[in-house]
C-alpha positions as protocol buffer text, in pm:
chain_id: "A"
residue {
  index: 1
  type: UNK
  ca { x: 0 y: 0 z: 0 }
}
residue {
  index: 2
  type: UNK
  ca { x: 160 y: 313 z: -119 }
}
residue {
  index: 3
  type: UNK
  ca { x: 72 y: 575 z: 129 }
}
residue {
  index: 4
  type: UNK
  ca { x: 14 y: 957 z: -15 }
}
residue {
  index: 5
  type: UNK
  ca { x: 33 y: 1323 z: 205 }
}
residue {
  index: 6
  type: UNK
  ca { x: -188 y: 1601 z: 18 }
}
residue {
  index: 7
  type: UNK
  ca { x: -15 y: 1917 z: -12 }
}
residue {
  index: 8
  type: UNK
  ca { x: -203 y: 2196 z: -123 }
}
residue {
  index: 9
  type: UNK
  ca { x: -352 y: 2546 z: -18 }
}
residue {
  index: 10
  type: UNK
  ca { x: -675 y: 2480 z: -177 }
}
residue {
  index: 11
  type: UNK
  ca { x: -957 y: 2258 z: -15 }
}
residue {
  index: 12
  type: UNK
  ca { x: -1152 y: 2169 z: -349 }
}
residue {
  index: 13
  type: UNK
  ca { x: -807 y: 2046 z: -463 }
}
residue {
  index: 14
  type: UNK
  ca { x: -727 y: 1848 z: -221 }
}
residue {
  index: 15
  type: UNK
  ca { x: -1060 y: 1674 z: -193 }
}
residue {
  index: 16
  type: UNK
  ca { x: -1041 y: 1642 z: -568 }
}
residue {
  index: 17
  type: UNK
  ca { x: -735 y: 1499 z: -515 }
}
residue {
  index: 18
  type: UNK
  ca { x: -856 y: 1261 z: -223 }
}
residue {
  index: 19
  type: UNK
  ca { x: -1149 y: 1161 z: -463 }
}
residue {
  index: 20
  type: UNK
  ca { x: -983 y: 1019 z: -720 }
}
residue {
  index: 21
  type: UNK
  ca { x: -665 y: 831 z: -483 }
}
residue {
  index: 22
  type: UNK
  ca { x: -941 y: 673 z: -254 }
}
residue {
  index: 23
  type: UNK
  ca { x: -1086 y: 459 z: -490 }
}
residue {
  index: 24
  type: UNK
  ca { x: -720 y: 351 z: -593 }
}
residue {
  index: 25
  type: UNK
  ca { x: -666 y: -11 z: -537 }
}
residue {
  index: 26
  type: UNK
  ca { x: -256 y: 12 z: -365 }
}
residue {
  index: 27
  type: UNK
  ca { x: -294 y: 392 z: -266 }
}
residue {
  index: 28
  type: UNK
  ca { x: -411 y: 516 z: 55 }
}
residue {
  index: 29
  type: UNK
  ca { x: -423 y: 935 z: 132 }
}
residue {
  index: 30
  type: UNK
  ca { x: -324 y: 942 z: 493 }
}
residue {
  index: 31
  type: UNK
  ca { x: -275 y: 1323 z: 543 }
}
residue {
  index: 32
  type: UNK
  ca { x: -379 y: 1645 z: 408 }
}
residue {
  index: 33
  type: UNK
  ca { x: -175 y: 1950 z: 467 }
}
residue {
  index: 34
  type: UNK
  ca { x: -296 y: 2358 z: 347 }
}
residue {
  index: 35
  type: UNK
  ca { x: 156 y: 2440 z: 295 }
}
residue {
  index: 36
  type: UNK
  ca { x: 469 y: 2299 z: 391 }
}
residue {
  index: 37
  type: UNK
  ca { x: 491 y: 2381 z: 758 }
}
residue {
  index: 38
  type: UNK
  ca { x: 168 y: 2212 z: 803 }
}
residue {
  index: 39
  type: UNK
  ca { x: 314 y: 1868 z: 620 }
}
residue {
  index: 40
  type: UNK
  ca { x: 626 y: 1873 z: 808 }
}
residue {
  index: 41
  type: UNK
  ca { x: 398 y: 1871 z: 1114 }
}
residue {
  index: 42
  type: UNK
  ca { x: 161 y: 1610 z: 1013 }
}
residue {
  index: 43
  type: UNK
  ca { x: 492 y: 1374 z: 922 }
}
residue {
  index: 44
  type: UNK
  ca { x: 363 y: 1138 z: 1199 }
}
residue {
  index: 45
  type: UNK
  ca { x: 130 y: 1013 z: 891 }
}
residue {
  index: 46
  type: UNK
  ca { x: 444 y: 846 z: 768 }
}
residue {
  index: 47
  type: UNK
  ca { x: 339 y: 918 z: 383 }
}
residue {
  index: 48
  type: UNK
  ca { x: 562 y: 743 z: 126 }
}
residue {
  index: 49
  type: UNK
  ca { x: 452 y: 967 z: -143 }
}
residue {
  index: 50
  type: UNK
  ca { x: 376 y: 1357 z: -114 }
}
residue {
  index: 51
  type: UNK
  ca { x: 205 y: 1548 z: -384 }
}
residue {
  index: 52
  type: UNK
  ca { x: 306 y: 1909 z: -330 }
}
residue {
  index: 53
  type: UNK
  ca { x: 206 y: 2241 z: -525 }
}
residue {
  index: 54
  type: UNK
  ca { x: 478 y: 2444 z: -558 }
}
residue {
  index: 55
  type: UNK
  ca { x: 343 y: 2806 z: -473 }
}
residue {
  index: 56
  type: UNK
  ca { x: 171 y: 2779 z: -137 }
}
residue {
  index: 57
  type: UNK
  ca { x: 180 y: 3025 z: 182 }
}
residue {
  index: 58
  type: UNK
  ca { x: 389 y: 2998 z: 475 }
}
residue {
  index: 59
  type: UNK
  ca { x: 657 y: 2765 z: 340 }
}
residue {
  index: 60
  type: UNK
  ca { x: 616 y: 2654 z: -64 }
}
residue {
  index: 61
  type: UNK
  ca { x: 650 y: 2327 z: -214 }
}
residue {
  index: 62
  type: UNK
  ca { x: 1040 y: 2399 z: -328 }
}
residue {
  index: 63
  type: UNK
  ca { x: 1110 y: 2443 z: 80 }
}
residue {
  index: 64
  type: UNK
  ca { x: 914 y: 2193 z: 196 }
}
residue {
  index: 65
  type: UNK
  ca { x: 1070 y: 1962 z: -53 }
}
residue {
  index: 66
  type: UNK
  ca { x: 1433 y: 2035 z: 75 }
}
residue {
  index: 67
  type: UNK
  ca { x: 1273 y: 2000 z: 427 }
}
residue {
  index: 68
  type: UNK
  ca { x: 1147 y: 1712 z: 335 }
}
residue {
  index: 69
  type: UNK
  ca { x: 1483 y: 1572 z: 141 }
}
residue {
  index: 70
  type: UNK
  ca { x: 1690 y: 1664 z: 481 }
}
residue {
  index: 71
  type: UNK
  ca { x: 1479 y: 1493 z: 745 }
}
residue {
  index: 72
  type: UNK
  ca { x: 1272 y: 1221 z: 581 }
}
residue {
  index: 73
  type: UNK
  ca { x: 1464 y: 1134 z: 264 }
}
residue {
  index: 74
  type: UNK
  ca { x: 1267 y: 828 z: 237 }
}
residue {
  index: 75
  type: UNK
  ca { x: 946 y: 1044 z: 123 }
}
residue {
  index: 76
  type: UNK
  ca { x: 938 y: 1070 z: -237 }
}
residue {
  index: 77
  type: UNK
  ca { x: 772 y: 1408 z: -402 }
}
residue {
  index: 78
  type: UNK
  ca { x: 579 y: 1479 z: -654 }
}
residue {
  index: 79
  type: UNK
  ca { x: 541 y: 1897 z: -734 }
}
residue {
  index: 80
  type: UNK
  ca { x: 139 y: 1890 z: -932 }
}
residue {
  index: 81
  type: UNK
  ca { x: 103 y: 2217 z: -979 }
}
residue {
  index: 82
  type: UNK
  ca { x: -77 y: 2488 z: -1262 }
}
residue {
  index: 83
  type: UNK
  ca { x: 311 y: 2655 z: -1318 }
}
residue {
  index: 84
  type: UNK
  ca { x: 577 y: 2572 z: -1512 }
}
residue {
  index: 85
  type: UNK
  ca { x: 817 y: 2876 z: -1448 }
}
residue {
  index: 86
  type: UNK
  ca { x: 1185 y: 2703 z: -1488 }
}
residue {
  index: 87
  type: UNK
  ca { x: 1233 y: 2915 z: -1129 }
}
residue {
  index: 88
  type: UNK
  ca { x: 971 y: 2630 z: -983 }
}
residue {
  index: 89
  type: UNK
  ca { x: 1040 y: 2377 z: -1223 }
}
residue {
  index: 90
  type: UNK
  ca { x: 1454 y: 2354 z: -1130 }
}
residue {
  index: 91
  type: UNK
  ca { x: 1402 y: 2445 z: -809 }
}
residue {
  index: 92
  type: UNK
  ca { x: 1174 y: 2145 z: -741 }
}
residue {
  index: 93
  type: UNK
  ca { x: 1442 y: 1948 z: -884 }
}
residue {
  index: 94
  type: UNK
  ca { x: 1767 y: 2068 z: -721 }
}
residue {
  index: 95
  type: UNK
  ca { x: 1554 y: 2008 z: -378 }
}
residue {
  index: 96
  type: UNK
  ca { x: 1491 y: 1647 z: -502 }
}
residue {
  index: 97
  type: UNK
  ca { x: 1150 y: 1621 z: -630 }
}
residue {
  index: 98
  type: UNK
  ca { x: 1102 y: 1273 z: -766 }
}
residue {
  index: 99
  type: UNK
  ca { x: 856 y: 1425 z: -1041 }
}
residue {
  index: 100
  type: UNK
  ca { x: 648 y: 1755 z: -1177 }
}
residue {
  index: 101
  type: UNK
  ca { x: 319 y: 1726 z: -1310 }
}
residue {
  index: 102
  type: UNK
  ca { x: 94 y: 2005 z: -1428 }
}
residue {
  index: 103
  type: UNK
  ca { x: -241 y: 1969 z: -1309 }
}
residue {
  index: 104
  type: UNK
  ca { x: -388 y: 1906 z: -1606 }
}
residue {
  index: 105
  type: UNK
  ca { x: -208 y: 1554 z: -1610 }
}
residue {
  index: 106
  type: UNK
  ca { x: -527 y: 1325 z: -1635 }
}
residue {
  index: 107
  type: UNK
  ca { x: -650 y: 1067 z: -1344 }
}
residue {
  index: 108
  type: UNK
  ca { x: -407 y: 784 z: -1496 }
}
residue {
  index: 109
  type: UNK
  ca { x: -109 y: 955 z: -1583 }
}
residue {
  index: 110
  type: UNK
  ca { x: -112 y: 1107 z: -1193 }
}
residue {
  index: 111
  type: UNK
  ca { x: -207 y: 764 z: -1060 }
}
residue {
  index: 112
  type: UNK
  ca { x: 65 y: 596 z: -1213 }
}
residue {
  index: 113
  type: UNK
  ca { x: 350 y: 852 z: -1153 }
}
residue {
  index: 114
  type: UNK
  ca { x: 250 y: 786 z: -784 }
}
residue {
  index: 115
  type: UNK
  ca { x: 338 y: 459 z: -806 }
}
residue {
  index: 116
  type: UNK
  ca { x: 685 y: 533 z: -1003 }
}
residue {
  index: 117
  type: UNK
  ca { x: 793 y: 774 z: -771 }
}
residue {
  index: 118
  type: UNK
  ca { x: 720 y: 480 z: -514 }
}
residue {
  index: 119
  type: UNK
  ca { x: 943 y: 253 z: -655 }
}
residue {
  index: 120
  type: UNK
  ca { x: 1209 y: 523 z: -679 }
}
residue {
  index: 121
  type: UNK
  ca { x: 1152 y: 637 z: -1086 }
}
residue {
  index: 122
  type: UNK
  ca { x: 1146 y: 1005 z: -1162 }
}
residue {
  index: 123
  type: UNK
  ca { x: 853 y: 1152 z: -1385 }
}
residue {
  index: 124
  type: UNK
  ca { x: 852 y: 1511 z: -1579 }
}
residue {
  index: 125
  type: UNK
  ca { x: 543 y: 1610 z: -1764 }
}
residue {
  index: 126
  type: UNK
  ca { x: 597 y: 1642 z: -2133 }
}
residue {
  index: 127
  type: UNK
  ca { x: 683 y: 2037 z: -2102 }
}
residue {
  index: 128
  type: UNK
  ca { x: 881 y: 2014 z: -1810 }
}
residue {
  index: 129
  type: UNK
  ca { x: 1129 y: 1736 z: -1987 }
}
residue {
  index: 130
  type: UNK
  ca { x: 1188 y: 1993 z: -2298 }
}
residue {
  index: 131
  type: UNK
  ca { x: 1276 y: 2259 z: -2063 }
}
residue {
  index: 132
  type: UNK
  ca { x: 1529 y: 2013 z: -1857 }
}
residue {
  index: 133
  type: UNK
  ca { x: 1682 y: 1900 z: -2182 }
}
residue {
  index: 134
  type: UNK
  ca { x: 1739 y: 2255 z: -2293 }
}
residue {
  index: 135
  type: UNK
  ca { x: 1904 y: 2295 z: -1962 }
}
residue {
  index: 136
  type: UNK
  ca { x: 2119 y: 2006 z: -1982 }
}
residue {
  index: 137
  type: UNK
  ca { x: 2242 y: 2151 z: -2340 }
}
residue {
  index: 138
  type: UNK
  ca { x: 2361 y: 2459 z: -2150 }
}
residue {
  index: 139
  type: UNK
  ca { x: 2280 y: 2820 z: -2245 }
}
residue {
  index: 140
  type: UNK
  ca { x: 2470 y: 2921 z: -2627 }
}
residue {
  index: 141
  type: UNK
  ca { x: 2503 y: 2551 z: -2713 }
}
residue {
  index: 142
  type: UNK
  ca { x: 2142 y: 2474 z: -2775 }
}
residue {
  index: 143
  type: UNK
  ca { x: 2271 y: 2203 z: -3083 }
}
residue {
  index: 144
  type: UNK
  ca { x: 2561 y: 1983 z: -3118 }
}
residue {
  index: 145
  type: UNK
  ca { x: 2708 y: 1889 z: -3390 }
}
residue {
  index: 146
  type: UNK
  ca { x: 2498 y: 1648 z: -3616 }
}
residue {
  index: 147
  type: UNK
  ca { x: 2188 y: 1776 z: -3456 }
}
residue {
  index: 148
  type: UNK
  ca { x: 2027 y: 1872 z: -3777 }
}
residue {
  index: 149
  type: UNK
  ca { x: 2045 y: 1496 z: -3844 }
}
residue {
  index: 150
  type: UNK
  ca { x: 1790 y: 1406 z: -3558 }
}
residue {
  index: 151
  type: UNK
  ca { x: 1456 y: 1394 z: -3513 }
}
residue {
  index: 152
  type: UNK
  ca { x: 1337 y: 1617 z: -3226 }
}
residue {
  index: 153
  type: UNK
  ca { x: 1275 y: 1325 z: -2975 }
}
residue {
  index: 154
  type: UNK
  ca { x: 1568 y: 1148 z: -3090 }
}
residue {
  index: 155
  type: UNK
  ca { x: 1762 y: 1494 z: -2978 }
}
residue {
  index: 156
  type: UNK
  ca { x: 1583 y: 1473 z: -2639 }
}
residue {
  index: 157
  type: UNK
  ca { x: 1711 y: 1141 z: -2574 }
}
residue {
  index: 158
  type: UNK
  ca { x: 2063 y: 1251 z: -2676 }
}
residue {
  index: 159
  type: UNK
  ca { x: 2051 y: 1463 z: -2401 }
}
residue {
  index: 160
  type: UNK
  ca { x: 1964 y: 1295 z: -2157 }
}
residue {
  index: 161
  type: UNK
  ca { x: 2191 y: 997 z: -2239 }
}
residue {
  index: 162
  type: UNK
  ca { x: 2450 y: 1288 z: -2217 }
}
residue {
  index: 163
  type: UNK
  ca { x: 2319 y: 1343 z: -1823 }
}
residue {
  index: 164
  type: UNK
  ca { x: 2440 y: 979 z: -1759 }
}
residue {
  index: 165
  type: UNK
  ca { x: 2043 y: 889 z: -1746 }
}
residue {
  index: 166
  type: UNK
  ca { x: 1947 y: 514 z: -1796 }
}
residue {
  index: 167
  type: UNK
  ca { x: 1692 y: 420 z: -2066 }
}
residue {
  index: 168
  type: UNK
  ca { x: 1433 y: 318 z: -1772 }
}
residue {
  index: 169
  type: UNK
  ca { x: 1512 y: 684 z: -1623 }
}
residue {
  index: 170
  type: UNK
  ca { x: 1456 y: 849 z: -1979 }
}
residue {
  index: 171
  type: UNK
  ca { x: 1159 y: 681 z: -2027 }
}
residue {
  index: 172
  type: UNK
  ca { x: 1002 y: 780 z: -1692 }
}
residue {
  index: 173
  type: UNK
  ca { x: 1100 y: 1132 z: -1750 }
}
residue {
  index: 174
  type: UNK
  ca { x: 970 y: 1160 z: -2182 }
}
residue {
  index: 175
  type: UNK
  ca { x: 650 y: 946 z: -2093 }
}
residue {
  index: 176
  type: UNK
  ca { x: 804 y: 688 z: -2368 }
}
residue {
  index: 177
  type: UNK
  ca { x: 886 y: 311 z: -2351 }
}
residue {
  index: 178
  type: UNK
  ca { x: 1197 y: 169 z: -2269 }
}
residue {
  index: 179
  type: UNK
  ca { x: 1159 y: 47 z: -2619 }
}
residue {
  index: 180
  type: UNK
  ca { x: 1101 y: 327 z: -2771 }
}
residue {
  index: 181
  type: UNK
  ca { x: 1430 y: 539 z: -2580 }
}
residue {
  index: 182
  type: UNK
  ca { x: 1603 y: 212 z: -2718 }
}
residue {
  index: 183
  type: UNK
  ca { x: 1540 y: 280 z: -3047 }
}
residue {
  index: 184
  type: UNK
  ca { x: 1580 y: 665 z: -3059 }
}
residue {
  index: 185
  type: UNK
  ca { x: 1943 y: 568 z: -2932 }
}
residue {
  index: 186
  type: UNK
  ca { x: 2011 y: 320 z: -3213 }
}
residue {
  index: 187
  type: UNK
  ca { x: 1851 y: 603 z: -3492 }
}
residue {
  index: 188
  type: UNK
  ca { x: 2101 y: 892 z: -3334 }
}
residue {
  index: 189
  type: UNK
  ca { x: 2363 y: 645 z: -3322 }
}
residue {
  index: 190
  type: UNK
  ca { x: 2360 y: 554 z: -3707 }
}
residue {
  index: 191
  type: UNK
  ca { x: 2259 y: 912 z: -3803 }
}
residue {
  index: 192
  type: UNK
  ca { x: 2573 y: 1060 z: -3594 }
}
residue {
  index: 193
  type: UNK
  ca { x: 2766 y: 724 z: -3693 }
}
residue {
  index: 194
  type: UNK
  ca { x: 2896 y: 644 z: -3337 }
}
residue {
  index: 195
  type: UNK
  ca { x: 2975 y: 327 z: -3190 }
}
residue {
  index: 196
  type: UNK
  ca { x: 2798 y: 327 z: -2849 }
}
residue {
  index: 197
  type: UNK
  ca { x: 2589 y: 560 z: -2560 }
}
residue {
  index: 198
  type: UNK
  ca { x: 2922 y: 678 z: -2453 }
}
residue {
  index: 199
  type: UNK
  ca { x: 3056 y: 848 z: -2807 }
}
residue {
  index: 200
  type: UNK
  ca { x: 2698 y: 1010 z: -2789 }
}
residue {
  index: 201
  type: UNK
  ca { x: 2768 y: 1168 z: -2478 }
}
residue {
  index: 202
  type: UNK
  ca { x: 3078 y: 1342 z: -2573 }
}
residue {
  index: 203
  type: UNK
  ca { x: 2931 y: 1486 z: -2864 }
}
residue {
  index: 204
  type: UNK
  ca { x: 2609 y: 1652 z: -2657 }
}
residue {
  index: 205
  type: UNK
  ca { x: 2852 y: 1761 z: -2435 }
}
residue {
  index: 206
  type: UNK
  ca { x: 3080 y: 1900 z: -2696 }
}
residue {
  index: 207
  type: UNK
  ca { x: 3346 y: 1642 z: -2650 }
}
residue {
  index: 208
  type: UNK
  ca { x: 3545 y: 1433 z: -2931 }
}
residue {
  index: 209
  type: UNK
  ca { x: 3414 y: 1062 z: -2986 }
}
């Protein structure tokens, strides 16, 4: 039984939220919580899971996450919020968030990310993966070389291969297969005519095969 903490400032939300887990079959809501200070206090709950909007009053979802990260390291977070401002978005994730969903992620796509994050997987909505691969290509090197070559998802998985990311973790964070990160790998490969994950790497980074 995967046990969830709500975190949110607004009531209908989290009773929207509590709606939909309850009739779950493996997920149990144990604690609802109106901002951070109020989840760190409720922690007695001993959620495994803790969905968490990021702007909330009194201590936001980026805070309570590093709270969270520093004292129960165990918990994994999920940030399901309406913004996707890279200030939330990176924040959440230098903190340790285990995922970000915007809330207009449907029922099943929020269902199962719970039980990812539970098994220790990281999941990005769709948006929030473009914006951490254009981070991982750095500001003024938005391409590498051959990049013309690639499809646009096949670039994607470039750079994230590049981050040292397994195809499981890639998967989990493009809302692909493992199959289909597989195959993306063996397209850039041939286009880029490299040998193996590591020569693709070097040349996202900017490196020499």
């Amino acid at each position: 039984m995967i046990r969830v903490m709500l975190v949110d400032d607004q009531p209908l939300m989290r009773r929207g939220l509590r709606t939909l887990l309850d009739i779950e079959d493996g997920i149990e809501v144990v604690a609802e919580a109106a901002h951070g200070a109020d989840a760190l206090a409720k922690m007695d709950s001993r959620p495994d899971v803790a969905l968490v909007d990021a702007r909330m009053p009194v201590m936001d979802g980026v805070a309570l996450i590093a709270a969270l990260k520093e004292d129960h390291p165990a918990v994994a977070c999920i940030v399901l919020t309406t913004f996707e401002e890279d200030d939330y978005v990176f924040g959440a994730l230098r903190a340790g968030a285990s995922g970000y969903l915007l809330k207009d992620t449907s029922p099943d796509e929020l269902v199962a990310a719970i039980h990812k994050v539970a098994a220790g997987q990281t999941i990005l909505d769709s948006p929030v993966a473009a914006r951490l691969v254009a981070e991982v290509v750095g500001p003024g090197r938005t391409r590498f070389p051959g990049q013309e070559l690639l499809s646009a998802r096949e670039s994607d998985v470039a750079a994230l291969v590049a981050t040292g990311a397994s195809n499981r973790e890639i998967a989990a964070r493009l809302f692909i297969t493992e199959g289909t990160v597989k195959n993306h790998v063996s397209g850039a490969l041939r286009k880029l005519g490299l040998r193996d994950r590591t020569q693709l790497a070097l040349v996202v980074r900017g490196g020499t095969p």
